[in-house]
N, C-alpha and C positions, 0 to 999 in steps of 0.2 A: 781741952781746946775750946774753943768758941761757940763752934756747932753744938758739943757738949751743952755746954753753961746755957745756949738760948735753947734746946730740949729740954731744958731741966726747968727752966725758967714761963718759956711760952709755950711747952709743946704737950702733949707730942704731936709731932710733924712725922709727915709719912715718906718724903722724898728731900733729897737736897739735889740739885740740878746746877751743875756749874759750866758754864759757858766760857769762859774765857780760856788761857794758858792754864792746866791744871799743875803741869809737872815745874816745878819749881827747877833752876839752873846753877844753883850753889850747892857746893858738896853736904852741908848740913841740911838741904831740901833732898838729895842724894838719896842720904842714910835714912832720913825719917819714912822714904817711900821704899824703903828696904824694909824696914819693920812691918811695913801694911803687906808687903808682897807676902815675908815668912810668918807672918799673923802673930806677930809680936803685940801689934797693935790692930785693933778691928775699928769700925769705921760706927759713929755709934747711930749713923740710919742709914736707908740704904743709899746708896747716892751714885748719880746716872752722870757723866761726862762726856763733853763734846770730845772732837779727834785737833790732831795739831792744826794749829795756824800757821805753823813757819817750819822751812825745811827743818832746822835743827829741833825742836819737838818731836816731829815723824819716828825719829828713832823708838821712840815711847813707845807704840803702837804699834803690835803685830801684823795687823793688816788693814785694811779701807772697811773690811767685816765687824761690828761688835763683838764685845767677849768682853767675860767677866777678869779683871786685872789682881782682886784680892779681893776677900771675903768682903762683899756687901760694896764692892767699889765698880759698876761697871761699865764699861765705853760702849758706848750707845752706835757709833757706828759711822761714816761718812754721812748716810742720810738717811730719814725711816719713820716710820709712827711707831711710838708705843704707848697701847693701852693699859691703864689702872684697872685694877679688878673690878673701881667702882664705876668705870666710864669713860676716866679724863682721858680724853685723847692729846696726844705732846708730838709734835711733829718737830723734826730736826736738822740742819743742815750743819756740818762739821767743815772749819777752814773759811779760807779766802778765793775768791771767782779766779777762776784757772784764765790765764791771758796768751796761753798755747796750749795746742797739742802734742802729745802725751799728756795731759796734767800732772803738776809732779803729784807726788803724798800727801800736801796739806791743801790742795785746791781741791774743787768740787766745778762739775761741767754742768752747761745748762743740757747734757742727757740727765745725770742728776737729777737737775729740778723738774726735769719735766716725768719721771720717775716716779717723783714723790708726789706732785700734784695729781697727775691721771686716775690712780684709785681713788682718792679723796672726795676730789670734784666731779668724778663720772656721774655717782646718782644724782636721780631730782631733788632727794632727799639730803641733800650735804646742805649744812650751813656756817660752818667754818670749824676752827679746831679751838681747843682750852688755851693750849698756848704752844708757841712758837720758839725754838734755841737757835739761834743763828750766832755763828763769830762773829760776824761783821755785820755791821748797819746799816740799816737800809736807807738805800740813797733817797736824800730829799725829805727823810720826813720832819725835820720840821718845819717843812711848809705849813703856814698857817695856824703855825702852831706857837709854844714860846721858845725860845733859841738857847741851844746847847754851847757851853765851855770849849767847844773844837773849834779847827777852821773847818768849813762847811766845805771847803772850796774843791781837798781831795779827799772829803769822809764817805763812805760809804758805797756800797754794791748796788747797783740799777738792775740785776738780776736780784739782790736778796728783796727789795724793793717791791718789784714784782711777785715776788713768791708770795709777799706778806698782803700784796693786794689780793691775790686767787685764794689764799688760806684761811682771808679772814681771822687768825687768830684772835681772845679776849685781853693773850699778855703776849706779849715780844721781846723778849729776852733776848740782850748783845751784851758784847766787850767788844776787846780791841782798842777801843781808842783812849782808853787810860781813864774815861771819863764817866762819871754818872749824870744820869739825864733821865728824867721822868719826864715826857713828852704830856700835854694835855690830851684825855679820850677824844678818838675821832670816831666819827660817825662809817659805818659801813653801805650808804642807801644816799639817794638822791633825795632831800625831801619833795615833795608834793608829784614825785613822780615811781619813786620806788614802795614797796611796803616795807615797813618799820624795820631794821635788820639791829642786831648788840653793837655793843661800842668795841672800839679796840684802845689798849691801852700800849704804850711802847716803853720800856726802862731799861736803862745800858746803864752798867757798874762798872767800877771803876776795881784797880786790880788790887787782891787782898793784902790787908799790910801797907800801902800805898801812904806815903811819908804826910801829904798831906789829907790824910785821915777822911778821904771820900771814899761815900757809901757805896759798899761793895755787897751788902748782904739785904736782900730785897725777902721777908716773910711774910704769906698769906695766905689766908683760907680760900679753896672756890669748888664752889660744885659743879660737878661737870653739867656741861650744857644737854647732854642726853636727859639729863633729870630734872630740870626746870622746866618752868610755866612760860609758855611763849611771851605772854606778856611780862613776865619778872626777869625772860634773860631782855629782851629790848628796850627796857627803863634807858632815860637817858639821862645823862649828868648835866648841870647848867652849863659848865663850862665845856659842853663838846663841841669840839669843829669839825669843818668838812677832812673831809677824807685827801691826806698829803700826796697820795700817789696817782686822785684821779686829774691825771692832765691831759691836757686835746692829743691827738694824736701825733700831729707835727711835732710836738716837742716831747713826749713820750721817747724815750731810747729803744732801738730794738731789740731785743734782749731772745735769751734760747723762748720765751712762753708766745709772743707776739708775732712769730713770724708768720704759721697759718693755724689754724684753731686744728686741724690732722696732728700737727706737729703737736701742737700744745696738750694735745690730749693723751699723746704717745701711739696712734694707732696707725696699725700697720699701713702702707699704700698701696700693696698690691692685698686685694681682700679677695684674690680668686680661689687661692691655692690653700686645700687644710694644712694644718704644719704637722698634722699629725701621718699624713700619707695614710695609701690606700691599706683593709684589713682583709684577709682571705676568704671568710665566711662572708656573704653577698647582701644579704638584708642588714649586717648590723656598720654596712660599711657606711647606713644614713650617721650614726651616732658620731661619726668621726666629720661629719660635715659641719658641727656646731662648735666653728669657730670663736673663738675671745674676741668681744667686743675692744676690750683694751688688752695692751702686750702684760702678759703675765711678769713675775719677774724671771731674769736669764742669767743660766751659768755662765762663770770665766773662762768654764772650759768643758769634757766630755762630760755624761752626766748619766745615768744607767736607765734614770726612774722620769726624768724630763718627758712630757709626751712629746713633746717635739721634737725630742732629739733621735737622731739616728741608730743612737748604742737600745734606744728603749727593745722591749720584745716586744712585740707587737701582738704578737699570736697568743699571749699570757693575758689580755686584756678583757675585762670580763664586762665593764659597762663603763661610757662615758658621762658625766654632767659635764657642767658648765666651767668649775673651778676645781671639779677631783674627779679622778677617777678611781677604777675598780679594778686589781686584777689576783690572778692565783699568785702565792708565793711560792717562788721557783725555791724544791725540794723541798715543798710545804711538809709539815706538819703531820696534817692528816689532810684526806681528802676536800675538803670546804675550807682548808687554811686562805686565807684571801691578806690581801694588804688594801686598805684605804690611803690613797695618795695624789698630793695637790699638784693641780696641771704645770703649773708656774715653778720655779726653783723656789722653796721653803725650806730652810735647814730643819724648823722643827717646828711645834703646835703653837708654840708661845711666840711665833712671827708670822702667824696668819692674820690676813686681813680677816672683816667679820665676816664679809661674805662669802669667803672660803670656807670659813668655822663652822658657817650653817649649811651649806651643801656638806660639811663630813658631818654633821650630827643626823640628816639626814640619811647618811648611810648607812649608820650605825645602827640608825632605828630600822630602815629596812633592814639589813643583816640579821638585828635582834628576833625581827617577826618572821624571817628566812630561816634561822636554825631551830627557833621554837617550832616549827610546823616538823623538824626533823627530831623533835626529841633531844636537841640540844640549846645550851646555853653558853655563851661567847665570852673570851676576856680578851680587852685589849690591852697591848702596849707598847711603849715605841722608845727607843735607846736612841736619844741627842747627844750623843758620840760616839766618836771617828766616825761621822754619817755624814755625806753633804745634804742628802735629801730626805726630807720628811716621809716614812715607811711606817703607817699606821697596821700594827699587826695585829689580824684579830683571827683567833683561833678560837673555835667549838671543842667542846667539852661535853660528851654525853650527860644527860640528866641523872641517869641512872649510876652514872660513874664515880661520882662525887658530888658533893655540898659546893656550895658559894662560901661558905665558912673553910671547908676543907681548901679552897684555891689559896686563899686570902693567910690560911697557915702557913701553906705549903711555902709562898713568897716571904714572908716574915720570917718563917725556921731558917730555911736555905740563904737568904741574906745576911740571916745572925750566924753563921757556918762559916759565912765565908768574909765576918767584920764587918759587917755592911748593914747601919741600923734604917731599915723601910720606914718611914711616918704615913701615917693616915692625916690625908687632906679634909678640913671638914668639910662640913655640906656646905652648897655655894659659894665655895672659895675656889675662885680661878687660879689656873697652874699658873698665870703669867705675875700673879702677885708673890708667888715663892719662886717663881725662875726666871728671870729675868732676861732679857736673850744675850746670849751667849752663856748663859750657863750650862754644864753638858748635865744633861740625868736621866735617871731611870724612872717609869711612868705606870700603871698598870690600872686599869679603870673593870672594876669586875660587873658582873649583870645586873648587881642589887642598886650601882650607881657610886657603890663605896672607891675612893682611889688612894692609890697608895704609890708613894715617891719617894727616893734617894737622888739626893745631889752626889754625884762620881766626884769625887776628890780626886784624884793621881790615876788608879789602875783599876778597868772592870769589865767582868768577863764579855766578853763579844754575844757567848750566844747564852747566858743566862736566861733569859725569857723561856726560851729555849725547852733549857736543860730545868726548869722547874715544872715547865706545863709536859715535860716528858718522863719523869721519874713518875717512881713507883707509885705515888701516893694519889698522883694522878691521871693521865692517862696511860703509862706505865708502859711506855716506848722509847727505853732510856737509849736504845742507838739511833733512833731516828733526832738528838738532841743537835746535832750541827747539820745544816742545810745540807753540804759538799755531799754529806751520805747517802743524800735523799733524791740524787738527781736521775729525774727521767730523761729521756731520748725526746728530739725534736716530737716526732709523731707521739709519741704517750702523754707529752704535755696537751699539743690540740685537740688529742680525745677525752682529754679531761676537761680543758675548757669550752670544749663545746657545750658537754654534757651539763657540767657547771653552769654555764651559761643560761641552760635552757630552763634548766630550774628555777633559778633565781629570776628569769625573767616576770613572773608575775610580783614580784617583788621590785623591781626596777621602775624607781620612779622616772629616771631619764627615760629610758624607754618609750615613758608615755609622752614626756615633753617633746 
């Protein structure tokens, strides 16, 4: 294929990102995406796709959530960031601007955009994304700019518009309109009144195979803006113009982002009330007081592990932060079994925002220096299926019980037992570069820093994690291996986490904050 021939030729290339209609509508585009489904055919990089633009595409699509569709093919999702191992950050909105409520399946609402905007733009520290995938184009830009093969007259979203002015992306990636259009770099900054901000660049393709043979296939190098020199991302090009979406306000449209800066930011209006409700133990009821600056993300529906939500336990809860908390795992383990888990609804590690990632690294580290004071050493690990919510499971392991080598067997033997070959992740390689989100897997990060992961193909055991850190070889409490067995009574749990609790408190960084 294509993709093929310019790998071979310009690459290697690390991503293919397609924006437009993916799922072809003729029965020989049918059959060919049969082959990719039963891995007849593999996809030869990895490559990330928007969701439908039109009701009859929808069907493609299992749900408004990402997931992986065939090996190395995966949908990215209605809307979302995702990060490269190396930095890039790629923000996305899937479809066409929804013109009712209910939105069908292929539209997208300004809750959406204001969604994806709020974490992005909250810190001081934000100054736009790498690049931007939107369906549709944003209204107006070629203002000032040089003029696209469309009629202008009903092209483009004054919501995707908007997004593209708050996101600041470097590239802006559209379809939809059959056309390709490389817009001239505009400028992100007022001159003589703003300081220097990068250029943005906007390019719409045109649709693959397209009888009059416009460019659909856009190839480039760029380094993520986390790793440049402020003054080498701000260079400007000679041909930059002003910025196509900054209009006076009167003729500005009002769109979901502009209506009051609460709203645009996603933050709650009533900021009296914790969402987490009151906790029975009296001093630590301050920790539950340190509400979200911005709304986390929220389930569709009941949710077990959400602090906010009602079904949570509450009495289970061992320490809050800011974006994860702390609690014992119900029919833990062994006594100190705890789970690490983020406040907001996260299906899994590799769709955390950063500042999530770094309050749980924090935790870990406290943990780690919590069990070593008990003579033990910790493993983590967290099963990204049949899970709605991220359950980071970290379970102590006496010193004297076993090796860090012994764990790290024990996983790799009982894997290969049961078909199921574990790889070792090397050093600084992020899980999100081999799993992609919606991929489901198995994860296990041991004390020395070593991790080890299976991609779940079809069927995998539930409590595996489990049933390895409780055999013989290790802690060697093979009926304690499924939760159900392990369950205490209301009052046995609260005398554990209190005791729990009390320990671990000089170790509790929130604590101190």
């Amino acid at each position: 294929c294509l993709v093929q021939t310019i790998q071979k030729k310009a690459g290697p290339f690390d991503l293919l990102l397609c924006v437009g209609e993916f799922f072809g509508s003729t029965p020989e585009a049918e059959a060919e995406w049969q082959q990719y489904k039963t891995g007849a055919k593999k996809a030869p990089v990895h490559t990330y796709i928007l969701g439908a633009a039109s009701q009859k595409a929808a069907k493609s699509f299992p749900s408004a959530d990402g997931c992986e569709l065939a090996d190395n093919i995966t949908y990215l999702g209605r809307r979302g960031v995702f990060t490269g191992v190396s930095g890039l950050q790629i923000a996305y909105v899937s479809g066409r601007e929804a013109l009712q409520e209910p939105a069908p399946a292929h539209c997208f609402t300004s809750k959406d955009l204001s969604a994806l905007v709020a974490p992005l733009t909250g810190g001081s520290k934000f100054r736009g994304v790498d690049v931007l995938l939107t369906s549709q184009w944003p209204r107006g830009v070629w203002q000032y700019g040089n003029p696209p093969e469309v009629n202008t007259k009903f092209c483009g979203s004054d919501s995707v518009a908007d997004l593209a002015d708050h996101l600041k992306p470097r590239y802006h990636f559209a379809a939809l309109e059959g056309a390709h259009y490389e817009r001239l770099p505009y400028r992100n900054h007022v001159i003589l009144q703003e300081n220097a901000q990068h250029v943005s660049r906007f390019i719409a393709l045109a649709a693959v195979g397209n009888p009059a043979k416009k460019k659909y296939l856009y190839a480039f190098n760029i380094v993520p803006m986390k790793t440049m020199e402020p003054s080498e991302l701000v260079k400007q090009p000679q041909d930059v113009t002003e910025n196509p979406y900054r209009r006076t306000a009167k003729d500005k449209p009002k769109t979901g982002f502009n209506a009051t800066p609460e709203e645009e930011r996603g933050v709650p209006m009533d900021k009296t009330n914790s969402p987490a409700g009151p906790v029975s133990q009296g001093s630590f009821n301050k920790s539950f007081k340190k509400i979200l600056k911005k709304q986390p993300p929220q389930p569709t529906g009941p949710c077990w592990f959400c602090l906010a939500s009602p079904q949570v336990e509450k009495h289970l809860v061992i320490s809050i932060g800011t974006h994860c908390y702390l609690a014992l795992a119900k029919g833990s383990l062994t006594p100190h079994h705890m789970l690490i888990l983020p406040i907001g609804h996260y299906q899994s590690v590799v769709e955390l925002s950063s500042e999530v990632l770094l309050e749980m690294e924090k935790y870990k580290s406290a943990l780690k220096s919590f069990y070593k004071s008990k003579g033990e050493r910790c493993v983590l690990f967290e099963r990204n299926y049949r899970s709605q919510h991220l359950q980071l499971q970290v379970v102590p392991v006496p010193l004297d019980r076993c090796t860090t080598e012994d764990i790290k067997e024990a996983f790799m033997v009982q894997a290969q037992e049961q078909q199921m070959e574990m790889m070792e992740i090397p050093e600084h390689t992020d899980l999100k570069q081999i799993a992609p989100p919606g991929t489901p897997y198995f994860y296990v990060e041991l004390d020395s820093g070593e991790k080890l992961y299976y991609r779940i193909q079809k069927h995998f055991p539930l409590q595996f994690g489990r049933e390895v850190l409780a055999s013989e070889a290790l802690l060697n409490i093979p009926t304690r291996a499924d939760w159900r067995e392990c369950k205490q009574s209301r009052e046995e749990e609260e005398a554990s986490c209190k005791q729990l609790r009390d320990d671990f408190q000089p170790y509790d960084f929130a604590w101190e904050d």
